[in-house]
N, C-alpha and C positions, 0 to 999 in steps of 0.2 A: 384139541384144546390147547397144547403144545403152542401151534401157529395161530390160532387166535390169542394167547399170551402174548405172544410175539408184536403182536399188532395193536396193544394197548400201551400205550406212552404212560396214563397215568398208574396203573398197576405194576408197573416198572418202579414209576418211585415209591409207590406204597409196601413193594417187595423191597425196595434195594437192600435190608440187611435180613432180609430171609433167605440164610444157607440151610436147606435140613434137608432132612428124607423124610416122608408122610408115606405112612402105608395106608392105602385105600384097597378097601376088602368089601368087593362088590359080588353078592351072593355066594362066596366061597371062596372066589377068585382073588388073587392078591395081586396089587402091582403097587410099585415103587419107586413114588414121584421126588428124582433128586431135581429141587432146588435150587439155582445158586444164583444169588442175588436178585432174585425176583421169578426168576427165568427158569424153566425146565432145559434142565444140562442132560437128563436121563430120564425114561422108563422104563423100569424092568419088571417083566413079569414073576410072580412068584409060582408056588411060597419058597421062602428059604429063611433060614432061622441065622444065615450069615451076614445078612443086610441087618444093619444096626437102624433106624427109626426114630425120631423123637415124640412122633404122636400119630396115632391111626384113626381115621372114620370109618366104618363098617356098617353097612349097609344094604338091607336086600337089593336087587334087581330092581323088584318092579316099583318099590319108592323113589330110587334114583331117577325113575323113566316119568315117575310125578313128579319128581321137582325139576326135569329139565322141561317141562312143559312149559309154552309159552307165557302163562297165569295159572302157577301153581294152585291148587286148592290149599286149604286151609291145613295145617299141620305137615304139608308139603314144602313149606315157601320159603324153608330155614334150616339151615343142617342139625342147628338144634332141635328142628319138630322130629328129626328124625326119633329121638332118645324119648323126647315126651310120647310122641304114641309107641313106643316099642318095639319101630321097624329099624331102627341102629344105635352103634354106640361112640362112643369120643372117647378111647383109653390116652394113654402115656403122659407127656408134659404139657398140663394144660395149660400152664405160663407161657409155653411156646406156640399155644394156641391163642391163645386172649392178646397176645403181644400183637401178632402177626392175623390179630381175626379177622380185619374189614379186607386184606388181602387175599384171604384163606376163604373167604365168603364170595368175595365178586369172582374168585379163579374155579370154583366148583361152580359159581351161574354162568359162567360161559360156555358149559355146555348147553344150555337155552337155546341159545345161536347154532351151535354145532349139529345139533340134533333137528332141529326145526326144519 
């Protein structure tokens, strides 16, 4: 997803002031997407309770593997259907999510492509 970041021009300027770290917590699994200026500078796998975070998604498995499907089904299709049906959750600063969300949205659907 990394290199498919890479290769989107307009996700670049809809990142350019998203510096953070996002913990994505994919069935137990943690990893630790740094940021920096649009762009993935790092992942690091977890857990570690020493990587600092401004906001996490957590999510089973095999929702994930739903919404990278090419035409998500229904409550699939949105990382917030995650939370409505109760297969994930959106903790920490959710201004840092709502700020940076149309960013934060089309950089989780590109594993669509990835995966496909």
């Amino acid at each position: 997803m990394a290199e498919a970041l890479a290769g989107r021009a307009h996700l670049g300027r809809l990142g350019a002031l998203f510096s953070e770290t996002v913990l994505l917590e994919v069935g137990g699994a943690e990893y630790y997407l740094v940021f920096h200026r649009g762009r993935i500078e790092e992942i690091r796998p977890g857990p570690s309770r020493k990587i600092p975070w401004r906001f996490a998604l957590r999510v089973d498995r095999e929702a994930l593997l739903k919404f990278w499907e090419p035409v998500p089904e229904a409550g699939f299709h949105d990382i917030f259907g995650f939370v409505k049906t109760g297969r994930g959750s959106i903790e920490g600063d959710i201004l840092a999510l709502v700020k940076n969300l149309r960013f934060f949205k089309e950089f989780m659907a590109l594993g669509r492509e990835v995966c496909a």
